[in-house]
BAVO-429869 format. One record per residue (C-alpha): residue number from 1; residue in one letter; chain; y, z, x. Coordinates in Angstrom, 1 decimal, always signed. Layout:
<atom><i>NUM</i><aa>A</aa><ch>A</ch><py>Y</py><pz>Z</pz><px>X</px></atom>
...
//
This chain:
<atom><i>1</i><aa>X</aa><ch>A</ch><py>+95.2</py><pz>+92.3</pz><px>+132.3</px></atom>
<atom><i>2</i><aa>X</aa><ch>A</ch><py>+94.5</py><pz>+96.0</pz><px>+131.9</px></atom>
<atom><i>3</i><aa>X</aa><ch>A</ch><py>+91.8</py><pz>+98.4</pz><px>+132.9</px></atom>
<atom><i>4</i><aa>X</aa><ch>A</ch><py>+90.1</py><pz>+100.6</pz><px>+131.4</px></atom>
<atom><i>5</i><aa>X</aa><ch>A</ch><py>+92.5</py><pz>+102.8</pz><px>+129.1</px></atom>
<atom><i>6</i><aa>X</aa><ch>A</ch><py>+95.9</py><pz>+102.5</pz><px>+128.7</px></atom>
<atom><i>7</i><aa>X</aa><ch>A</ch><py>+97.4</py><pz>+105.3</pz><px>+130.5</px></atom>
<atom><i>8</i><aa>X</aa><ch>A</ch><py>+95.2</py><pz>+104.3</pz><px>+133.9</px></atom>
<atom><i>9</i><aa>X</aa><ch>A</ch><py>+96.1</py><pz>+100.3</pz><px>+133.2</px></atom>
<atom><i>10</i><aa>X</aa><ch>A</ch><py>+100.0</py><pz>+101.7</pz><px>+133.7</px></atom>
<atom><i>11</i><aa>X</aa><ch>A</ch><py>+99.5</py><pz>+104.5</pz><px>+136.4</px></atom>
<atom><i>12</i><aa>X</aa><ch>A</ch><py>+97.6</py><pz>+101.2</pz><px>+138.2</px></atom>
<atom><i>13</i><aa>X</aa><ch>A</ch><py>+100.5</py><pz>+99.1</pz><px>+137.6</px></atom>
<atom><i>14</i><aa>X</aa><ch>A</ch><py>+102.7</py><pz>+101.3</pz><px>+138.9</px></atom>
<atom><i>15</i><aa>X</aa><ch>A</ch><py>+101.1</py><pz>+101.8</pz><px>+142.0</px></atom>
<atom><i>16</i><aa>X</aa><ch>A</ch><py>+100.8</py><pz>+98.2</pz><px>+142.4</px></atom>
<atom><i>17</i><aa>X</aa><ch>A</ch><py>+104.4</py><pz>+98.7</pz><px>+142.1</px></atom>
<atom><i>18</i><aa>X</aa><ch>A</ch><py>+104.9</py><pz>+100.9</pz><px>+144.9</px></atom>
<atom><i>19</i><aa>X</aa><ch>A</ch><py>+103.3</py><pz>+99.0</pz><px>+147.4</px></atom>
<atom><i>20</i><aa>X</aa><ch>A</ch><py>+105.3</py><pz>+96.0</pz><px>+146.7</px></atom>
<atom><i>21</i><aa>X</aa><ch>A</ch><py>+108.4</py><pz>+98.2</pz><px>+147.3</px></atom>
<atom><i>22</i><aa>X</aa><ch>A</ch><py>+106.9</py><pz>+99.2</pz><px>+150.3</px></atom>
<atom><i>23</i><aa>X</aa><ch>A</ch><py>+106.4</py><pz>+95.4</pz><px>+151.0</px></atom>
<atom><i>24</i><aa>X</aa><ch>A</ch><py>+109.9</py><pz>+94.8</pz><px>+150.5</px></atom>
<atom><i>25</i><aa>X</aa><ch>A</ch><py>+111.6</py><pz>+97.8</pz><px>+152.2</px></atom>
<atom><i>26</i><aa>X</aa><ch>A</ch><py>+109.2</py><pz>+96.6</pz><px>+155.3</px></atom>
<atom><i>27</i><aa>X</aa><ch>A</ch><py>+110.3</py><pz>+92.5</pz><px>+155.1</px></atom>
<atom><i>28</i><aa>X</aa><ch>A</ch><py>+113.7</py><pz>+92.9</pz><px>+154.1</px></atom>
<atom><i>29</i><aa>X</aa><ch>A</ch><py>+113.2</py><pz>+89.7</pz><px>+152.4</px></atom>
<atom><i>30</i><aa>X</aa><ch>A</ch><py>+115.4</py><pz>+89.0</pz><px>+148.8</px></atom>
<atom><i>31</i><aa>X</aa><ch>A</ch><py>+112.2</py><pz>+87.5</pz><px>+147.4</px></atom>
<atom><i>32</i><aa>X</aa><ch>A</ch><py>+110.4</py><pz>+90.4</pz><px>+148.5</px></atom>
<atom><i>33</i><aa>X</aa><ch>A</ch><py>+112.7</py><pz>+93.0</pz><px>+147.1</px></atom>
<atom><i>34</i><aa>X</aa><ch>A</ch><py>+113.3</py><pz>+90.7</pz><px>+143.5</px></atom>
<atom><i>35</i><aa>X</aa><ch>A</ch><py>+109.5</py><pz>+90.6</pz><px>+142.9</px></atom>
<atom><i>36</i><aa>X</aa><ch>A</ch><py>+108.9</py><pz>+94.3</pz><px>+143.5</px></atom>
<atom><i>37</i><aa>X</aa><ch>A</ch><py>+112.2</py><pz>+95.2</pz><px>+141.3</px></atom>
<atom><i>38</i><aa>X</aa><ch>A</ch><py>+111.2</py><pz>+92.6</pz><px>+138.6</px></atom>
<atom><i>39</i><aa>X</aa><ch>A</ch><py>+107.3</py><pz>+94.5</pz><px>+138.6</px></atom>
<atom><i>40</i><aa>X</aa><ch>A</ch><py>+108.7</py><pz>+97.9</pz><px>+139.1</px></atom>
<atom><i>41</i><aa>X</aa><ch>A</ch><py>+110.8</py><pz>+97.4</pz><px>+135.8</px></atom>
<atom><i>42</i><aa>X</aa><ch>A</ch><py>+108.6</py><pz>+95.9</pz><px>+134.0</px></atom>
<atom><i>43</i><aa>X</aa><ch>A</ch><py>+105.5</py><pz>+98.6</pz><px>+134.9</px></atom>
<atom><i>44</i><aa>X</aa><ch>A</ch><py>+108.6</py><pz>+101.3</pz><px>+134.2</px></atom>
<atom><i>45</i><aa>X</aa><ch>A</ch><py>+108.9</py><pz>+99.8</pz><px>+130.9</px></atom>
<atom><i>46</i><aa>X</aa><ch>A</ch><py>+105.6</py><pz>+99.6</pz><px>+129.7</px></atom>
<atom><i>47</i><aa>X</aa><ch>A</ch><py>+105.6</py><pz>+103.7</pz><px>+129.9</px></atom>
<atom><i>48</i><aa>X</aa><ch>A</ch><py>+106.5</py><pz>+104.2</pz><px>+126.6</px></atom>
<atom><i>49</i><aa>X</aa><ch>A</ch><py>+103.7</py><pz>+102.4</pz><px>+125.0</px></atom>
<atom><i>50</i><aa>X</aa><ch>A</ch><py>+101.0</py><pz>+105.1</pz><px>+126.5</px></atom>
<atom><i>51</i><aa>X</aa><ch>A</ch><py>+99.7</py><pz>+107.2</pz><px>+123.3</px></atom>
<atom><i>52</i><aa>X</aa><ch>A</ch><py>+97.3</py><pz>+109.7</pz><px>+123.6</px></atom>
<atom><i>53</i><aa>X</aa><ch>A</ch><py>+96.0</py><pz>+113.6</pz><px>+123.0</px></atom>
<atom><i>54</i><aa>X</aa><ch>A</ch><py>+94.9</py><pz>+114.5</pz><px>+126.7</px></atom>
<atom><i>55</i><aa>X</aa><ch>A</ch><py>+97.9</py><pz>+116.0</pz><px>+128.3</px></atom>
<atom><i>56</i><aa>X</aa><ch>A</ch><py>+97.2</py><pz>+115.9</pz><px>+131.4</px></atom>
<atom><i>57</i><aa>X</aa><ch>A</ch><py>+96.6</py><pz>+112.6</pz><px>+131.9</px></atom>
<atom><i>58</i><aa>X</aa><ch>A</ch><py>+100.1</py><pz>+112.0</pz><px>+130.0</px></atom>
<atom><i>59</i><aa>X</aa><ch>A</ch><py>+101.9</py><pz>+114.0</pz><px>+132.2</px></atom>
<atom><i>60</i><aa>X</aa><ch>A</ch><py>+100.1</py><pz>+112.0</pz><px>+135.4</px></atom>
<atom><i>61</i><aa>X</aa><ch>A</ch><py>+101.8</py><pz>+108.7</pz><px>+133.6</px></atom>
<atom><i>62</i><aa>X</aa><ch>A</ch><py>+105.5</py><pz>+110.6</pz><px>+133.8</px></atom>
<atom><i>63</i><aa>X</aa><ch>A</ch><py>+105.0</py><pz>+111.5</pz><px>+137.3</px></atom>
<atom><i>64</i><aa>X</aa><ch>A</ch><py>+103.6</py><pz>+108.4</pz><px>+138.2</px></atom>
<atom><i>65</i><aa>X</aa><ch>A</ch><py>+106.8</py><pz>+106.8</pz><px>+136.7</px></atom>
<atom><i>66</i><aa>X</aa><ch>A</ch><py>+109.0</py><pz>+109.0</pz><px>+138.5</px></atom>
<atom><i>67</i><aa>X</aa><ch>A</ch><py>+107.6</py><pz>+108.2</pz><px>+141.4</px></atom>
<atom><i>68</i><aa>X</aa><ch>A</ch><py>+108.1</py><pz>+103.9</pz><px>+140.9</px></atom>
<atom><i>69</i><aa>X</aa><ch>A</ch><py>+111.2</py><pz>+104.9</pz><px>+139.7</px></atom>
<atom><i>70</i><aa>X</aa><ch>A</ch><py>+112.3</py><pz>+106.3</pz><px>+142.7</px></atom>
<atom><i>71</i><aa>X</aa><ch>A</ch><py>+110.3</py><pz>+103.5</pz><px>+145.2</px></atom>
<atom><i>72</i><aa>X</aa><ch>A</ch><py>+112.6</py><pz>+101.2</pz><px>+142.9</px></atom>
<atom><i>73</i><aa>X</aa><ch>A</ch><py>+115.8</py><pz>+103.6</pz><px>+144.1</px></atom>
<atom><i>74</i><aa>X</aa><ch>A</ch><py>+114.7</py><pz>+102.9</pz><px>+147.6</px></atom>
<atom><i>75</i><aa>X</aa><ch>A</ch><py>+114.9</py><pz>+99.2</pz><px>+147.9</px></atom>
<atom><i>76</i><aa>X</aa><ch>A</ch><py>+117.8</py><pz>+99.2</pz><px>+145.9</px></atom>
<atom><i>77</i><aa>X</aa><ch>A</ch><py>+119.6</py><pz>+101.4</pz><px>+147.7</px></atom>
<atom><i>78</i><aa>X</aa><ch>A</ch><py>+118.8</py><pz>+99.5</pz><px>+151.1</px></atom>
<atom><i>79</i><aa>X</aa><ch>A</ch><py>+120.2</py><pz>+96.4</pz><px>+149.2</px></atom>
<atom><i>80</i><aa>X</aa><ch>A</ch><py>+123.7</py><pz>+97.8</pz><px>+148.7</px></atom>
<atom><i>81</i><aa>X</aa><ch>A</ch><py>+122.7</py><pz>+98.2</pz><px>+144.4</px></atom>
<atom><i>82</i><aa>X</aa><ch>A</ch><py>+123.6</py><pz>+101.9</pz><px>+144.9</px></atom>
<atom><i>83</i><aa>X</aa><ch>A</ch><py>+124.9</py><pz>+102.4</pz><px>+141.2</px></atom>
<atom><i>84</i><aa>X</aa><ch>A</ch><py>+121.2</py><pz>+100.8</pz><px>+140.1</px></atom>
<atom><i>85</i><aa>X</aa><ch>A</ch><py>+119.8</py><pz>+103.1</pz><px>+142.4</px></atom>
<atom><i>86</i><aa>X</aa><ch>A</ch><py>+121.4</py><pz>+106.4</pz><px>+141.4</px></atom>
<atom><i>87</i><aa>X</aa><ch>A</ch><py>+121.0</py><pz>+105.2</pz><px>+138.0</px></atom>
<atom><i>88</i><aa>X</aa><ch>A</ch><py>+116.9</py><pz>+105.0</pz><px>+138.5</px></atom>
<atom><i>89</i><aa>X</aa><ch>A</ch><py>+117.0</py><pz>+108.2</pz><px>+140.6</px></atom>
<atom><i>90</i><aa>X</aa><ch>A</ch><py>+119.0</py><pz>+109.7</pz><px>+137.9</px></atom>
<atom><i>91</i><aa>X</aa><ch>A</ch><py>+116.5</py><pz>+108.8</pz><px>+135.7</px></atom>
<atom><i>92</i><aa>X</aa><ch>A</ch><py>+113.5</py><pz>+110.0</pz><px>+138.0</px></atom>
<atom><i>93</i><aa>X</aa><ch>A</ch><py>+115.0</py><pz>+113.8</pz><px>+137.9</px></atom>
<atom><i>94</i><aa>X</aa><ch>A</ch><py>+115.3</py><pz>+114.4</pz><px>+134.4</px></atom>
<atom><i>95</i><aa>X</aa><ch>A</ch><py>+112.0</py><pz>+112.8</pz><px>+133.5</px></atom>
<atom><i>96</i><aa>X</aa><ch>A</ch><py>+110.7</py><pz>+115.4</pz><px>+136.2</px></atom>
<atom><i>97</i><aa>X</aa><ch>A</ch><py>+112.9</py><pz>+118.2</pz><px>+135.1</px></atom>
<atom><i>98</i><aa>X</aa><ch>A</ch><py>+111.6</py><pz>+117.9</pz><px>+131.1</px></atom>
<atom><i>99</i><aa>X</aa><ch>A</ch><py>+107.5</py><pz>+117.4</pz><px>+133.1</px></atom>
<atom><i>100</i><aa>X</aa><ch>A</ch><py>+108.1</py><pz>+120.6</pz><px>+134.6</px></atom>
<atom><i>101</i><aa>X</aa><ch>A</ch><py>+109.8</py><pz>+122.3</pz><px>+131.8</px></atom>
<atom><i>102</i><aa>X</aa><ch>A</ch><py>+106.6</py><pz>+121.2</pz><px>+129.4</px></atom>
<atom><i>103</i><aa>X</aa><ch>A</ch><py>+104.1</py><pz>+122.5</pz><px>+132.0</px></atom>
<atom><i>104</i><aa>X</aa><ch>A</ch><py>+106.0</py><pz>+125.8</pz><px>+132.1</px></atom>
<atom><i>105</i><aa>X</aa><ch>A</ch><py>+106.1</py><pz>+125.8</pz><px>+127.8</px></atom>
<atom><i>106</i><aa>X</aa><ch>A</ch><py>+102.7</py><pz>+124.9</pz><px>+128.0</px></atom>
<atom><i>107</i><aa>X</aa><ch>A</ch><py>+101.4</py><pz>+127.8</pz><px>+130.4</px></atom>
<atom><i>108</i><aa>X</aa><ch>A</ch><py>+103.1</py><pz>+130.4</pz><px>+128.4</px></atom>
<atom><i>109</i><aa>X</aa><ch>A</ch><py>+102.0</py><pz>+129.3</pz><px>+125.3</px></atom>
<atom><i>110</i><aa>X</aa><ch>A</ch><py>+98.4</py><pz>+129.3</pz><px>+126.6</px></atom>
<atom><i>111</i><aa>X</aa><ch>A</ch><py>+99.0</py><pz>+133.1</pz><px>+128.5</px></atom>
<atom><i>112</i><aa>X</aa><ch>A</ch><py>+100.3</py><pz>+134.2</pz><px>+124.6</px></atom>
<atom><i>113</i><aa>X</aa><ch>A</ch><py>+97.7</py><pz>+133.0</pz><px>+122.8</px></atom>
<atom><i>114</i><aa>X</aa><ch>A</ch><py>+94.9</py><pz>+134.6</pz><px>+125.4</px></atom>
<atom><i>115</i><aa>X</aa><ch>A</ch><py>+93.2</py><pz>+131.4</pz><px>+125.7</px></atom>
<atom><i>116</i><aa>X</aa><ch>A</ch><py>+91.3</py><pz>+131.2</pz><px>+129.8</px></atom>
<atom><i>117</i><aa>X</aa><ch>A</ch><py>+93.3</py><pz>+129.2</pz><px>+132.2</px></atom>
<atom><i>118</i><aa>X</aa><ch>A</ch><py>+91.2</py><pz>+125.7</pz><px>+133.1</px></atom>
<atom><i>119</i><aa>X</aa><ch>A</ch><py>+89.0</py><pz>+125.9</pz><px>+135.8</px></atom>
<atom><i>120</i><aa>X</aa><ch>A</ch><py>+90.2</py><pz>+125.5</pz><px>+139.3</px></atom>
<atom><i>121</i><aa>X</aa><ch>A</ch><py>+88.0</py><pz>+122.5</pz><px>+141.0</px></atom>
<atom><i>122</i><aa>X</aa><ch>A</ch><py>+88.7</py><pz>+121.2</pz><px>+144.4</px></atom>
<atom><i>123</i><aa>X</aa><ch>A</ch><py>+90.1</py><pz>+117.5</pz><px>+144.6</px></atom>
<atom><i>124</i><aa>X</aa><ch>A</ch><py>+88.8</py><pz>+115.0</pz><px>+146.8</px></atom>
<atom><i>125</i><aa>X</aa><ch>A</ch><py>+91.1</py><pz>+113.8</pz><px>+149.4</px></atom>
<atom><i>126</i><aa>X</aa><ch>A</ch><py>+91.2</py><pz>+110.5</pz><px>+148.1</px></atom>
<atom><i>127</i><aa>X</aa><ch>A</ch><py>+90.8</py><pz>+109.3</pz><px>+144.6</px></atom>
<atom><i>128</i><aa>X</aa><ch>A</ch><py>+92.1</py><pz>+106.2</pz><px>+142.8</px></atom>
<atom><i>129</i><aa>X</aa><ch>A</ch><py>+92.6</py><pz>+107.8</pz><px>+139.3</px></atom>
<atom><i>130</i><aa>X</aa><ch>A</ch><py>+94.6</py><pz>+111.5</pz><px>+141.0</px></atom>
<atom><i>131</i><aa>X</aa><ch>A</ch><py>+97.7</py><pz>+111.8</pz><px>+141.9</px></atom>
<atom><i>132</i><aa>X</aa><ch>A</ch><py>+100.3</py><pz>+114.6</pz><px>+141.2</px></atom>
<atom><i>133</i><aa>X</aa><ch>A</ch><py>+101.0</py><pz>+115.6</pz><px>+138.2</px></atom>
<atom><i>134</i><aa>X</aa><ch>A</ch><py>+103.4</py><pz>+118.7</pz><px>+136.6</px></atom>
<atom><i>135</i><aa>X</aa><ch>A</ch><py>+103.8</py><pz>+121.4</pz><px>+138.5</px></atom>
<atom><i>136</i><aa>X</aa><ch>A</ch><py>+103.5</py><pz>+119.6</pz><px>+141.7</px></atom>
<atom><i>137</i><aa>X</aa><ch>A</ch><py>+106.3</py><pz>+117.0</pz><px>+142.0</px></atom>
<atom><i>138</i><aa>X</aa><ch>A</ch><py>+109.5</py><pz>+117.9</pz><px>+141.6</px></atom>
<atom><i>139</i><aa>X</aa><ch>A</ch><py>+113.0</py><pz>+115.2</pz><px>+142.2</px></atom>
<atom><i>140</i><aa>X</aa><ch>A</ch><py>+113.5</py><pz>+117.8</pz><px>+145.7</px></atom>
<atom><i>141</i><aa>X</aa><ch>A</ch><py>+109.8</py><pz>+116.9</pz><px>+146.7</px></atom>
<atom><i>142</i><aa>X</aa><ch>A</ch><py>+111.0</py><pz>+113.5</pz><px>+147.1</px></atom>
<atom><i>143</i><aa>X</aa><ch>A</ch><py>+113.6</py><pz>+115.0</pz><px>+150.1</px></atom>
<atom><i>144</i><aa>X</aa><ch>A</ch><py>+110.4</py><pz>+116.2</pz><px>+151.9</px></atom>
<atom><i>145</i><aa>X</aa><ch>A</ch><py>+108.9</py><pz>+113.4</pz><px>+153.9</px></atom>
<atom><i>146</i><aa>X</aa><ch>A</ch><py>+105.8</py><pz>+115.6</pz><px>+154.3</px></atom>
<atom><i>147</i><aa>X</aa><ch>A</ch><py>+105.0</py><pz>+115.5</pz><px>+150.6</px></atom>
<atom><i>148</i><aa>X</aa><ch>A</ch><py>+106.1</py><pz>+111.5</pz><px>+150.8</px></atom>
<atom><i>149</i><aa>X</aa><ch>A</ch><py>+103.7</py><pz>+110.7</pz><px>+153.6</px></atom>
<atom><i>150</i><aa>X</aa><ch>A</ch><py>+100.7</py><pz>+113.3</pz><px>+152.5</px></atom>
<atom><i>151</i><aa>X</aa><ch>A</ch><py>+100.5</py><pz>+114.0</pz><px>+149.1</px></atom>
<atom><i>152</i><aa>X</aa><ch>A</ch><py>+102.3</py><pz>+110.4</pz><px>+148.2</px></atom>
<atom><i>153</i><aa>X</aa><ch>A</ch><py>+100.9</py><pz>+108.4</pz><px>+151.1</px></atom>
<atom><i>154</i><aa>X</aa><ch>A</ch><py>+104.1</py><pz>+106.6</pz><px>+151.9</px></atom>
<atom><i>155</i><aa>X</aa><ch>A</ch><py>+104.4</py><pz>+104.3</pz><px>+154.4</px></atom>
<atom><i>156</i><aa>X</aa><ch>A</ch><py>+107.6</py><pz>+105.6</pz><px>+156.6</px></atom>
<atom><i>157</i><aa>X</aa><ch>A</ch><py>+109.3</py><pz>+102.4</pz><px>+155.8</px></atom>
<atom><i>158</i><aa>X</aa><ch>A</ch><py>+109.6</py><pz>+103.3</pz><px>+152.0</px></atom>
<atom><i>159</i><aa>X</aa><ch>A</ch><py>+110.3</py><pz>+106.8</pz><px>+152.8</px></atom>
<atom><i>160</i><aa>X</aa><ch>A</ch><py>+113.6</py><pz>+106.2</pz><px>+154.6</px></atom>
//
């Protein structure tokens, strides 16, 4: 069942997502890798019914979806689906090229119309509801296994 709003009930979801790619890529195991492609999908799918006005929090949804999209190109891909997996990874790189092109429309539009940019505040290390968001994940972030491990906290097995 969902919690709390819509957008954080699929960003959950999601993540939920993730670690049971990171399950499979670890066991190896077919009924490992069907179950996490089976939740991936369906998580990936239920994307398009987020509404809302608060940007940000859209734009943390998109990323978010990139980012199952590409765990779901990574246990593919070490199942010999490559076509599935280039096709999801595809996917992942234009959803993150239009992100990052609508964070850069947005900022300009903002800096035209003089409005003040938001307030820098510090994030916490750790918090269930953050994650990246536009303007810091890009499809060649996902070739840095710093970023993977840090800012995505992948296990290595999911990484590779």
């Amino acid at each position: 069942k969902e919690v709390g709003d819509k957008a954080r009930s699929v960003i959950s979801n999601l993540d939920a997502g993730i670690d049971l790619a990171a399950v499979a890529a670890a066991s190896g195991d077919s009924k490992d890798v069907k179950e996490a492609r089976a939740f991936l999908e369906k998580s990936i799918e239920s994307t398009v019914a987020v509404e809302g006005r608060d940007v940000d929090l859209l734009q943390r949804v998109i990323a978010k979806e990139c980012e199952a999209r590409i765990a779901l190109a990574s246990i593919l891909w070490s199942n010999n689906e490559k076509s599935a997996a280039e096709g999801q990874l595809g996917e992942a790189c234009v959803r993150l090229d239009q992100l990052e092109a609508d964070a850069q429309a947005r900022e300009k539009a903002r800096i035209k119309s003089g409005a003040m940019p938001p307030p820098k505040i510090q994030k916490l290390k750790f918090s269930i509801d953050d994650g990246v968001s536009a303007g810091e994940i890009s499809c060649s972030r996902f070739k840095n296994d710093k970023f993977l491990g840090e800012s995505l906290r992948w296990p290595a097995v999911l990484r590779d």
